[in-house]
C-alpha positions as CSV (number, residue, x, y, z in Angstrom):
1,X,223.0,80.1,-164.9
2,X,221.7,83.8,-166.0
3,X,223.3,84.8,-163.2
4,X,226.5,83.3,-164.1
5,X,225.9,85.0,-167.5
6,X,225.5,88.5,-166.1
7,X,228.6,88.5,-164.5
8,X,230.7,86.6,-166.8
9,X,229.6,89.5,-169.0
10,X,230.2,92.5,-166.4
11,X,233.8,91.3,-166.2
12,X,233.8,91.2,-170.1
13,X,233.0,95.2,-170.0
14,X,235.4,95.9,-166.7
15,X,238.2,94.2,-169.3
16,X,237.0,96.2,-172.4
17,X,237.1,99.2,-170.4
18,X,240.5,98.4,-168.7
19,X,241.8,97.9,-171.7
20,X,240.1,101.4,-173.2
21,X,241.9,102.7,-170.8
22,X,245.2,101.5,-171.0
23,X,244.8,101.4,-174.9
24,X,244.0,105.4,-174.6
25,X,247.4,105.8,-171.6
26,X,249.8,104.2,-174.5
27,X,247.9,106.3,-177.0
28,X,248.8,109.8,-175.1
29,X,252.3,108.6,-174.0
30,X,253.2,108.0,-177.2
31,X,251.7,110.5,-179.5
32,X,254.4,112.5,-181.0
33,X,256.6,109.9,-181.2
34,X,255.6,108.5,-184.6
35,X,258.9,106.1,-184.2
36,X,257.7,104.7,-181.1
37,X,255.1,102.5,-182.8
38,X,254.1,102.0,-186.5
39,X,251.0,103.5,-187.9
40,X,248.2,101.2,-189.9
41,X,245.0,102.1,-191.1
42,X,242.3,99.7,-192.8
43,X,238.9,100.0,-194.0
44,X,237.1,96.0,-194.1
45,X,234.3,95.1,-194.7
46,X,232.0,91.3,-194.0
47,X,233.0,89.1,-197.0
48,X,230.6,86.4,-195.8
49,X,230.6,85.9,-192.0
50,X,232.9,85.1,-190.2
51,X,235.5,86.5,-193.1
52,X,236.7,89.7,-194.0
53,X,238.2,92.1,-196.3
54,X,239.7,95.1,-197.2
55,X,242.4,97.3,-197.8
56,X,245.0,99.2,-196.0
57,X,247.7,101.5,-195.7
58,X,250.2,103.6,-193.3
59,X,253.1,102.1,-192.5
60,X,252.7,98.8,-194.0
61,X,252.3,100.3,-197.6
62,X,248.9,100.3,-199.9
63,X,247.2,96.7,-200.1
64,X,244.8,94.1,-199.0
65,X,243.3,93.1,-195.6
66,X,241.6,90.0,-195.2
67,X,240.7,88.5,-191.7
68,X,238.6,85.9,-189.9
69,X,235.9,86.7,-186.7
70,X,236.9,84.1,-184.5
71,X,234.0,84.6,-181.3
72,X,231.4,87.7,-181.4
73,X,229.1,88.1,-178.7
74,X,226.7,91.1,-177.3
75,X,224.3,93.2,-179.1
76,X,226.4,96.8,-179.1
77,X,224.6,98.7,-176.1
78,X,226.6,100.7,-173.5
79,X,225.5,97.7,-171.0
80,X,225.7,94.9,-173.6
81,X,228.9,95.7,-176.0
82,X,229.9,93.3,-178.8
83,X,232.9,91.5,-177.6
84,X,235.1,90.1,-180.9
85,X,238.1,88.1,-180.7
86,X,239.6,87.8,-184.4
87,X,242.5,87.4,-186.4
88,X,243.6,90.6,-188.9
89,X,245.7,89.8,-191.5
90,X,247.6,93.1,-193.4
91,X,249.5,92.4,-196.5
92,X,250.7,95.8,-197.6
93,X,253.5,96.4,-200.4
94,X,256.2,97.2,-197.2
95,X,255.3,95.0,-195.0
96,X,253.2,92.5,-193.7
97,X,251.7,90.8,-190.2
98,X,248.8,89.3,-188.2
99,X,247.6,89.8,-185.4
100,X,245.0,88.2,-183.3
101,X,242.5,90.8,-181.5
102,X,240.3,91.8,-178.9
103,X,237.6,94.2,-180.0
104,X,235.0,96.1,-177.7
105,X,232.6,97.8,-180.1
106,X,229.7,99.8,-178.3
107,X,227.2,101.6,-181.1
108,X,229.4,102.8,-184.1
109,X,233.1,103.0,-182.3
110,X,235.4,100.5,-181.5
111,X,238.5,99.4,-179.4
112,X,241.4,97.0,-180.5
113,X,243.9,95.4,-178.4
114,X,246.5,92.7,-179.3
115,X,249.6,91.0,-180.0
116,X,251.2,91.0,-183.7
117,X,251.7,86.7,-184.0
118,X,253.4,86.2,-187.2
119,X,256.0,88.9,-189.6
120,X,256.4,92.0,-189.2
121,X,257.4,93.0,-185.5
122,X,256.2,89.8,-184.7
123,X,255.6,89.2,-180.6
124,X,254.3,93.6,-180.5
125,X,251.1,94.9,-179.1
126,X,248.6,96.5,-181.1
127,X,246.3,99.1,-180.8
128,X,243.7,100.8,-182.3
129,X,240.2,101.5,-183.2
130,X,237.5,101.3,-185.7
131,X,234.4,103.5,-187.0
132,X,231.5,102.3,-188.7
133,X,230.9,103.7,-191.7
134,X,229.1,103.3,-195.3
135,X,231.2,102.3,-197.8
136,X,231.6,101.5,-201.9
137,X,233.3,98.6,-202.6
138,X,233.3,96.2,-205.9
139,X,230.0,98.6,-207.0
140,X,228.3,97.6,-204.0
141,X,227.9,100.3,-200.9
142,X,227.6,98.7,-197.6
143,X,228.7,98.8,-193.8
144,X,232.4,99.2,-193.5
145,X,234.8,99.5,-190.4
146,X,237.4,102.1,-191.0
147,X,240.0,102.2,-188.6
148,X,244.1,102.2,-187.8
149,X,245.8,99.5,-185.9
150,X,249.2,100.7,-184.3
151,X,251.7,98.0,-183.5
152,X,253.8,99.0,-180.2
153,X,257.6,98.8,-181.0
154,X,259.1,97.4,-178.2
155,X,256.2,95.6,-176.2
156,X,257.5,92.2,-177.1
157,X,258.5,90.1,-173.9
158,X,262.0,90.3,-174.3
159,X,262.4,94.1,-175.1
């Protein structure tokens, strides 16, 4: 069974770094051309485990982020990375979508890839990453994850 465990968790950080990887080749191929994919940032915070909150901005337009953790395992080591699978929710005064993410987060940084399931450019990849930071929010200064999350024009199967 342990043994099971190690590797089902070896391939877990061979995916995360795949996916760093091909998360930072989209990144470089695309920098420059801002029209190529729409920019998001967010900074969220734990509103009681397993939700979320926050705000955002970018290309969506100032406003709220909310979103739910739906698995979280690891403990955030190089050889032991917190694996996250949630869903981010961004309503900003432009637009608005959700998308359902994978996260690889190893000490304070993080990696996000995904697919944008419902509004705007619905069926997309996304991209990004987070920091964590300290943060004031409602008078209160805690841990905050302040990131961007870039949707992928044209990734959607039938582009």
């Amino acid at each position: 069974m342990r043994s099971h465990q190690r590797g089902t968790r070896a391939l877990a950080v061979a995916t995360g770094v795949a996916l760093l990887t091909l998360a930072m080749g989209v990144g470089v191929a695309s920098a420059g051309q801002s029209s190529s994919f729409a920019q998001n940032t967010f900074t969220k915070w734990i509103a009681g485990y397993p939700n979320m909150a926050g705000v955002v901005g970018g290309d969506v337009g100032p406003g709220t982020y909310a979103g739910v953790i739906l698995s979280r395992t690891g403990t955030g080591t190089v050889a032991d990375p917190i694996l996250i699978t949630a869903d981010y929710h961004f309503y900003g005064s432009r637009h608005s979508f959700t998308a359902r993410v994978d996260i690889v987060e190893i000490g304070t940084a993080a990696t996000i890839n995904g697919v944008v399931t419902d509004g705007w450019l619905k069926d997309n990849l996304a991209q990004g990453e987070f920091s964590v930071i300290s943060c004031t929010h409602d008078s209160v200064t805690t841990t905050c994850f302040q990131g961007t999350l870039d949707i992928l024009r044209g990734t959607k199967p039938e582009d």
